[in-house]
N, CA and C of each residue as an Amber inpcrd file, in Angstrom:
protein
   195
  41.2070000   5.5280000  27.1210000  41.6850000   4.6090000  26.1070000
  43.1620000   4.3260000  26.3740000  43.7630000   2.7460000  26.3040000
  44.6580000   2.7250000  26.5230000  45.5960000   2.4310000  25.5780000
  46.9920000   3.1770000  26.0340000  47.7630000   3.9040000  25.2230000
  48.8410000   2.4330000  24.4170000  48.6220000   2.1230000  23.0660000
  49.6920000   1.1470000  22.5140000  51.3470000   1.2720000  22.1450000
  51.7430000   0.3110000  22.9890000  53.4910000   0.7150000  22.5620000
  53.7840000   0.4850000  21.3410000  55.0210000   0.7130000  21.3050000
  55.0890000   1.6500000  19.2360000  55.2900000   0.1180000  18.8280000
  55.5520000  -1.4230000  19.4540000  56.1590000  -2.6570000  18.7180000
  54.5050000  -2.9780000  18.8080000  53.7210000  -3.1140000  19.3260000
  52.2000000  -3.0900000  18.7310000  51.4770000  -2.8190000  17.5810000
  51.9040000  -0.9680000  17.5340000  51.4580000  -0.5070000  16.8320000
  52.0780000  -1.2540000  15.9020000  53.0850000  -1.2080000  15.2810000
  53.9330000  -1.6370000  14.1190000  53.5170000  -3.1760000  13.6790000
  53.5720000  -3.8740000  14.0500000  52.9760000  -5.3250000  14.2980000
  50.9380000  -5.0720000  13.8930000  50.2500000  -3.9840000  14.3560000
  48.8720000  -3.8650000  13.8240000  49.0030000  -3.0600000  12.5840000
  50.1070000  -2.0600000  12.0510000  50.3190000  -1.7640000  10.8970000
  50.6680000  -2.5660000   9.8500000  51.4120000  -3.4120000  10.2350000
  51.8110000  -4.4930000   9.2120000  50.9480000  -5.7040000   8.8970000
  49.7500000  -5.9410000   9.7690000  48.6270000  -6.3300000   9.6350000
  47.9260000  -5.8620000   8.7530000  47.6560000  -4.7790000   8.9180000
  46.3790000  -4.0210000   8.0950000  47.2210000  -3.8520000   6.9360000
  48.0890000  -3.7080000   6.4740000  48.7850000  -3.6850000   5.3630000
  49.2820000  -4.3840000   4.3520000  48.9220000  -5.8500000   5.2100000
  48.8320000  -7.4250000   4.8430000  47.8290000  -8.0160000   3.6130000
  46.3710000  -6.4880000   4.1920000  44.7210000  -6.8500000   4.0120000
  44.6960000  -6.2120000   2.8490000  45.3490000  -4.9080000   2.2190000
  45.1640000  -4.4320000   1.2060000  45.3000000  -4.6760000  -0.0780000
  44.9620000  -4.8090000  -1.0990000  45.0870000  -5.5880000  -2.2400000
  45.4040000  -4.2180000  -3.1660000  46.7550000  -4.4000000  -3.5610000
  47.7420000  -3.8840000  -4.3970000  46.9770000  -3.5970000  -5.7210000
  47.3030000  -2.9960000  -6.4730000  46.7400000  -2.7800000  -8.0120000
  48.7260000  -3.1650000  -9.1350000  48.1960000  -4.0780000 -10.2210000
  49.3940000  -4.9820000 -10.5630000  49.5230000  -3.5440000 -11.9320000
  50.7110000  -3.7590000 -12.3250000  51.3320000  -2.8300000 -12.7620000
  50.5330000  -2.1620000 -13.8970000  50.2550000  -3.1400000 -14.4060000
  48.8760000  -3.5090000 -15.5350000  48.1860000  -2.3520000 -15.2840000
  47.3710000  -2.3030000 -14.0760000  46.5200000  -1.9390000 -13.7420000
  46.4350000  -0.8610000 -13.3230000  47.4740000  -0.4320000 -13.3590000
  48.0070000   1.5150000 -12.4060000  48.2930000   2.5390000 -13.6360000
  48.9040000   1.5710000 -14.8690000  49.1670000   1.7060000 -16.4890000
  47.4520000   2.3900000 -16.8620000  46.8870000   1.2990000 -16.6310000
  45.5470000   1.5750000 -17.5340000  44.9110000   2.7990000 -16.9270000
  44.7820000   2.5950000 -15.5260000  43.8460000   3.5240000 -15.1230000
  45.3190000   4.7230000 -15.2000000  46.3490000   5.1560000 -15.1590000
  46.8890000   6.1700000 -15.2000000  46.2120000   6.8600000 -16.8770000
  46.4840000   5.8440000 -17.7210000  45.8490000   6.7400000 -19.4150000
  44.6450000   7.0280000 -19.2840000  43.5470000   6.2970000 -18.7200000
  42.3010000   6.6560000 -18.2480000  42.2470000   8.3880000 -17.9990000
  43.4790000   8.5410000 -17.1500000  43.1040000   9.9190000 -16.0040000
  43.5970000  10.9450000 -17.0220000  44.4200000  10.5210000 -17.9510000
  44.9270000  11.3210000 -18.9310000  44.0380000  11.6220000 -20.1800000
  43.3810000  10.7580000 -20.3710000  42.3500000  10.6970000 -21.6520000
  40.6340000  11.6310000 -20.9920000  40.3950000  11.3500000 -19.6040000
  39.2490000  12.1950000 -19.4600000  39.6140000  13.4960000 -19.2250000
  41.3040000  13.8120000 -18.8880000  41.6300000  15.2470000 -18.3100000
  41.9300000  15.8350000 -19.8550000  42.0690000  15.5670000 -20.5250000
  41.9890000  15.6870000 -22.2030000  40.6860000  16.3250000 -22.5560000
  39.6630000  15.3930000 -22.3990000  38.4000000  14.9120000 -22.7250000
  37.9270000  16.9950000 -22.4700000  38.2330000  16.6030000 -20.6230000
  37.5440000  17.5590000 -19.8360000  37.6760000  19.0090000 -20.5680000
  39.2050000  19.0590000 -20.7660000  39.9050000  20.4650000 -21.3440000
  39.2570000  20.7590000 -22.2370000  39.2030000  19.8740000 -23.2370000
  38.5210000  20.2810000 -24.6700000  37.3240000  20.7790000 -24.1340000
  36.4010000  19.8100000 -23.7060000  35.2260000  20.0860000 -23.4210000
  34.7520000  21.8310000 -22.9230000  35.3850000  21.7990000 -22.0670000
  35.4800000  23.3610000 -21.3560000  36.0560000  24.7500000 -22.3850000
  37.0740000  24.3300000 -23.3780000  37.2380000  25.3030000 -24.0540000
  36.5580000  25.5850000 -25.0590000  35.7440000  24.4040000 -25.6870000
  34.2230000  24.8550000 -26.4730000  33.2900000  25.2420000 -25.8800000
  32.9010000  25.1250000 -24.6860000  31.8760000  25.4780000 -23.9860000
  32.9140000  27.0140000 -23.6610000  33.9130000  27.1250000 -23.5800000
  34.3510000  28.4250000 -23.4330000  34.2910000  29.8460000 -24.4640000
  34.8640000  28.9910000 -25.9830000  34.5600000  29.9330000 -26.9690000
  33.1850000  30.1690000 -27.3940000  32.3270000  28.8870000 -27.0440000
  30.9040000  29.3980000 -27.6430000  30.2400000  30.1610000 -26.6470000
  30.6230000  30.8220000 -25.6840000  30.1950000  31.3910000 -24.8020000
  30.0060000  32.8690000 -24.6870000  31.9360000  33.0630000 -25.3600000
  32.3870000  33.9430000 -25.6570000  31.8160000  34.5130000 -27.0420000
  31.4120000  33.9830000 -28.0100000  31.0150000  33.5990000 -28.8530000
  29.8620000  34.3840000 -29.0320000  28.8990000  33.7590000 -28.4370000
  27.4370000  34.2520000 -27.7760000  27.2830000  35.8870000 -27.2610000
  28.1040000  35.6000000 -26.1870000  28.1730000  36.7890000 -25.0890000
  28.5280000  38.1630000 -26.5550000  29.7780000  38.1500000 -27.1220000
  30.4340000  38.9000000 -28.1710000  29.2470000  39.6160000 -28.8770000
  28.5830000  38.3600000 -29.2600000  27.0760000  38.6740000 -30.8300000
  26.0820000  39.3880000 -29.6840000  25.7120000  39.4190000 -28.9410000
  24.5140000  39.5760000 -28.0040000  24.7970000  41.2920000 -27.9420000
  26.4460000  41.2480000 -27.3070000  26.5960000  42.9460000 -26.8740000
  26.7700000  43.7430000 -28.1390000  27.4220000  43.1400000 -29.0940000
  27.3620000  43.8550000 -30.2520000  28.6660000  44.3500000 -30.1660000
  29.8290000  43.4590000 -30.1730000  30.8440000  44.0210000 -30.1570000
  31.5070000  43.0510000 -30.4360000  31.1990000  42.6980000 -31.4620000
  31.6400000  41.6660000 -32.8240000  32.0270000  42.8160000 -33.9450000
  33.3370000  42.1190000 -34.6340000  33.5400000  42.6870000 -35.8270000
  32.9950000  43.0230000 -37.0780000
């Protein structure tokens, strides 16, 4: 394979970089609260599924108050 000089490369980087379609500020906003609202979502989720577990496990062994 033959080897490309670096003003090539740079010139096919700035090409392909031409092709990519940006996300508008709007849009980096929304989906950023998105990532914040399911990592929310997730936490909760996991710490009820955590205490009722604990919960469970506690009543089962008998080493509940």
């Amino acid at each position: 394979m033959a080897r490309t000089n670096p003003f090539e490369f740079l010139q096919q980087v700035r090409t392909e970089v031409a092709k990519v379609t940006w996300p508008t500020r709007r849009e980096t906003v929304i989906t950023t609260i998105m990532v914040l609202i399911m990592s929310v979502a997730t936490a909760l989720f996991f710490l009820a599924v955590d205490s009722a577990l604990s919960t469970l496990v506690t009543f089962v062994l008998g080493l509940g108050r």
